[in-house]
Residue, then its C-alpha position, 0 to 999 in steps of 0.5 A: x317784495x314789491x320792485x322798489x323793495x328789491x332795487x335797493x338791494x339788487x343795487x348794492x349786490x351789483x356794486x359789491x365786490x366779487x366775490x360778494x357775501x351775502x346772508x339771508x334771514x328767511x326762506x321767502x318767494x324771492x330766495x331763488x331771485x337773491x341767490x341768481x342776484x348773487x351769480x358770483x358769489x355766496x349766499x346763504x339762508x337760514x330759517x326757522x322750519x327745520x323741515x321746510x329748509x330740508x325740504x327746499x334745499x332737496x328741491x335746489x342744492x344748489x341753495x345754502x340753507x341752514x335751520x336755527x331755533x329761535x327761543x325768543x318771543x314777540x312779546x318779550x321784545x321790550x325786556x330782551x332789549x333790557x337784559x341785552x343792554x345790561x350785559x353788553x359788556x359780557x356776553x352781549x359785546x358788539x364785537x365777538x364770536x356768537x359761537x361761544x356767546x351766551x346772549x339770548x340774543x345771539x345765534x350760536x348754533x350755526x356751523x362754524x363757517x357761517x361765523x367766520x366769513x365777512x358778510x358783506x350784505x345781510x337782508x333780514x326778512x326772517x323769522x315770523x314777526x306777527x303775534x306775540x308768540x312769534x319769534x320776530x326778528x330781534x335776533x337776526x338784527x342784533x346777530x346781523x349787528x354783531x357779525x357786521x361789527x366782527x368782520x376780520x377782513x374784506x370790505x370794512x362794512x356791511x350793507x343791512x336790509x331789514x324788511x317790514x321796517x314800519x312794525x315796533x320790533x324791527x325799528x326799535x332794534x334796528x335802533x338799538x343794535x344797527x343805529x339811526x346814525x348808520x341808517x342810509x335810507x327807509x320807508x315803511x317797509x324797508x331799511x338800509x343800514x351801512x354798519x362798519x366793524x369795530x374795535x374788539x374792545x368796543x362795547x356800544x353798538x351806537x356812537x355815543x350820540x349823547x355826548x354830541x348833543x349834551x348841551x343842546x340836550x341839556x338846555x331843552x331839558x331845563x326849558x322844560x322843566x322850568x316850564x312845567x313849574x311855570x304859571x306864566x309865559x306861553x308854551x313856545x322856545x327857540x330851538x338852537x344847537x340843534x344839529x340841523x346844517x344851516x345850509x339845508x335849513x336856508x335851501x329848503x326856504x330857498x327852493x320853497x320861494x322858488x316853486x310859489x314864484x311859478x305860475x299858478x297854473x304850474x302849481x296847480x299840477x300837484x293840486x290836493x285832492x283826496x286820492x292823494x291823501x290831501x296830499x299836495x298844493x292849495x291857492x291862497x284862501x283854500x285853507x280855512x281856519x275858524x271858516x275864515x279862509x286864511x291868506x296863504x297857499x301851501x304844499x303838504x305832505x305827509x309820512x307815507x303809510x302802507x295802503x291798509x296798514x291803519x284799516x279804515x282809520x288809515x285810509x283818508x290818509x293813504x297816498x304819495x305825496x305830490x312833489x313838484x318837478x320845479x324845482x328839480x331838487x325839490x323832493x330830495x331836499x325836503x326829504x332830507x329836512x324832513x328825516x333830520x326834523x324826526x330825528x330832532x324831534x325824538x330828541x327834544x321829546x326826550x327831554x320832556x320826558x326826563x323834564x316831567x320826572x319820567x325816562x327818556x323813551x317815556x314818549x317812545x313805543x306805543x306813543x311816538x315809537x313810531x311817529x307819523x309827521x307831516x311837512x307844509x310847505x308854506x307861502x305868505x304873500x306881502x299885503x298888497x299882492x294878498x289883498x290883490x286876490x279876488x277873495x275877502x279881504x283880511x289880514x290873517x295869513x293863518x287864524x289863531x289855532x293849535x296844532x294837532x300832534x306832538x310839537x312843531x318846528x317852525x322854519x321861517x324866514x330871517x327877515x319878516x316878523x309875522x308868527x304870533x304867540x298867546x300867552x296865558x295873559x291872553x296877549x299876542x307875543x310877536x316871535x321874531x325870526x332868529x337866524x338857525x333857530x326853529x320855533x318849537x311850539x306843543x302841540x295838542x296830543x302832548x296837551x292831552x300826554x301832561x296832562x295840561x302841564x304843557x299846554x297847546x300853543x295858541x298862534x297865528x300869522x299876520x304878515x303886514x310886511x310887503x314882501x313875501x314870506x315863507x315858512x316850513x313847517x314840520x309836525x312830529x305827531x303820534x304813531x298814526x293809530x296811538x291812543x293818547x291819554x294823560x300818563x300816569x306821572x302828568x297824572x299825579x303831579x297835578x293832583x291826580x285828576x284826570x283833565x282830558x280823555x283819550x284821543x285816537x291820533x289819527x282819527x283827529x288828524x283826519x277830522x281836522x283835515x276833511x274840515x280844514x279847506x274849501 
């Protein structure tokens, strides 16, 4: 583990109170470090390889070390979830003792100590997860999930680590059975999850979260649907109810106008380059659309990937994003916004699915499972300090395209009307801002997944007003390297033809971008 994988957890370890519980999926080079982290405590390891347990509790007694046997495999991940779901009022209940447990998720052979204490941190870095013949790690999480819930006494919750949180087993179980809603913070490689215990007669691992966006939920899946029976219109809606605190949505708007207030030469300290990944700031005129430069300047970002994690594929795209100091909160604010737009997204991606007569997580797995996003940060200058630029003149803060991924949420200023729709008449429909709305638009890949049932939505930016104009906008795309194609229920409800082949996401994103500015 690098050093920013270790803090969080040594952060928590320090603040726990003595004596701290704290439990170890896998015997790795830092087990020695966790067990010195832990010097007033108990820590307790547990492992695969019954031999290497042995072996490496004779060279230090002084470690805890328990072998277990895993019976399940990588490439059941998918159906073990399903058979979980289904007894989750029997033997796989949140709330139980594992000990007498038939889950085939749980672990029930430990000694029986190891079930009666009340872990206070669990770091699940353990068993092997690569291959399909590998064990993964499905049932530390759902273990961990069970025995955070289960606590008797001490602290009523339980700090949850799960490494290599960028691989499918490890985020859609820590979905299932630690939940989104427990989730504190995560990158690529590392999860924090707070999970609190429960009542012994719970029987969900997650709040039901359906009833809190029911309406919203069912307002997205009729547009949908009405649009996918739709021969008219254009393929844009306002998204309201939708969870995300207007405060945030109006501060993230704010801090934007603050920054393209510096001076240009503060702003050119984040420049985009290509080290970064194109991450970072372009003036006015550097973005080009069409090779006609647009009116505007911009921050982008990008969801951070593990350098080689995409092979070649990935590499254009590996780096940090480029965050100003000024403002101070500028960072921490737009990473909020952008994890709550994720969230949201998957959401409304639900109700397409269901919309197009497919389940909920159609659009999940190996599409969007594990989606890659990107975040401009966008500034408009009014039409006299536009044409003030030494640059030719026009009009266009951004020409007419579509964007590349999934959909979009467009975040824009109250009091400016300047973003365009085409509809399928070919005429320009102004989308006027509503206050705690956001614009939703389709973007490309989701063109290509209905099979043209959605269509990508055409738009651009003219901002005759003289006043400044910001806009955020956030991409929910595709996981990186997905190949997406039309699915099989698009397929048939256009008459089973085909309309477009398959698309690396990542390979467009990356020609768009080495072809976008100057």
């Amino acid at each position: 583990m690098s050093y920013s994988e270790i803090k969080p957890i040594s952060d928590v370890l320090r603040k726990c109170s003595s004596p701290c519980n704290f439990l170890v999926f896998g015997l790795t080079h830092e087990t020695l470090l966790w067990k010195a982290l832990n010097h007033n405590g108990r820590t307790v390891f547990i492992d695969e390889n019954r031999y290497y347990a042995a072996y490496f509790e004779e060279l230090h007694p002084e470690v805890d070390v328990f072998d277990v046997q895993y019976t399940t495999k990588m490439g059941e991940f998918r159906e073990l979830i399903a058979s979980t779901r289904d007894q989750i009022h029997n033997e796989c209940k949140p709330v139980q003792n594992l000990l007498f447990s038939e889950c085939k998720l749980g672990i029930n052979d430990l000694p029986n100590h190891v079930y009666e204490v009340d872990w206070d941190v669990i770091l699940i870095d353990g068993p092997r997860g690569d291959g399909p013949e590998g064990p993964g790690r499905m049932t530390p999480i759902f273990t961990s999930g069970v025995l955070a819930r289960s606590k008797k006494g001490g602290n009523g919750k339980t700090h949850i680590f799960v490494h290599d949180y960028y691989r499918d087993v490890e985020k859609v179980y820590g979905d299932e059975f630690l939940c989104r809603e427990n989730l504190v913070e995560a990158n690529d490689m590392l999860a924090h999850f707070v999970v609190e215990k429960m009542d012994e007669n719970s029987y969900q691992f997650c709040s039901n979260t359906n009833i809190k966006i029911s309406f919203f939920f069912f307002i997205i899946l009729i547009v949908f649907v009405l649009k996918a029976h739709s021969s008219s219109g254009y393929q844009m809606v306002q998204v309201k109810g939708h969870g995300i605190p207007d405060s945030l949505i109006k501060e993230v708007k704010n801090v934007s106008h603050r920054f393209f207030d510096l001076p240009y030469e503060e702003k050119l300290k984040i420049k985009m380059n290509a080290a970064a990944g194109y991450r970072g700031y372009q003036r006015i005129g550097e973005n080009i659309t069409k090779g006609i430069p647009d009116m505007h300047e911009a921050i982008d970002c990008y969801r951070e990937m593990k350098p080689g994690l995409y092979g070649e594929l990935g590499k254009p795209m590996e780096g940090h994003n480029q965050w100003p100091l000024n403002p101070p909160n500028f960072k921490t604010l737009m990473e909020e916004y952008a994890a709550l737009c994720t969230e949201l997204s998957r959401k409304i991606l639900r109700g397409i699915a269901l919309a197009l007569g497919g389940s909920a997580d159609e659009l999940e797995g190996e599409i969007a499972g594990d989606a890659f996003w990107v975040l401009r940060i966008i500034g408009y200058p009014g039409v006299s300090s536009a044409r003030g630029q030494d640059l030719a003149e026009n009009d266009i803060g951004c020409g007419a395209h579509t964007d590349y991924g999934l959909l979009t949420l467009v975040n824009q200023d109250d009091d400016i009307t300047a973003l365009q729709v085409r509809n399928l008449s070919g005429e320009w429909i102004s989308a006027p801002p509503i206050p705690g709305t956001f614009v939703c638009n389709i973007g490309d890949m989701l063109k290509i997944w209905s099979n043209g049932l959605y269509d990508s939505t055409l738009h651009q930016v003219i901002n005759s007003s003289p006043k400044y104009r910001v806009c955020i906008a956030y991409f929910h795309e595709p996981n990186f390297d997905a190949a997406v194609e039309p699915s099989d229920i698009c397929v048939k409800r256009t008459g089973g033809i085909r309309k477009s082949g398959k698309a690396v996401y990542g390979e467009h994103l990356v020609n768009k971008v080495q072809t976008n500015f100057v």
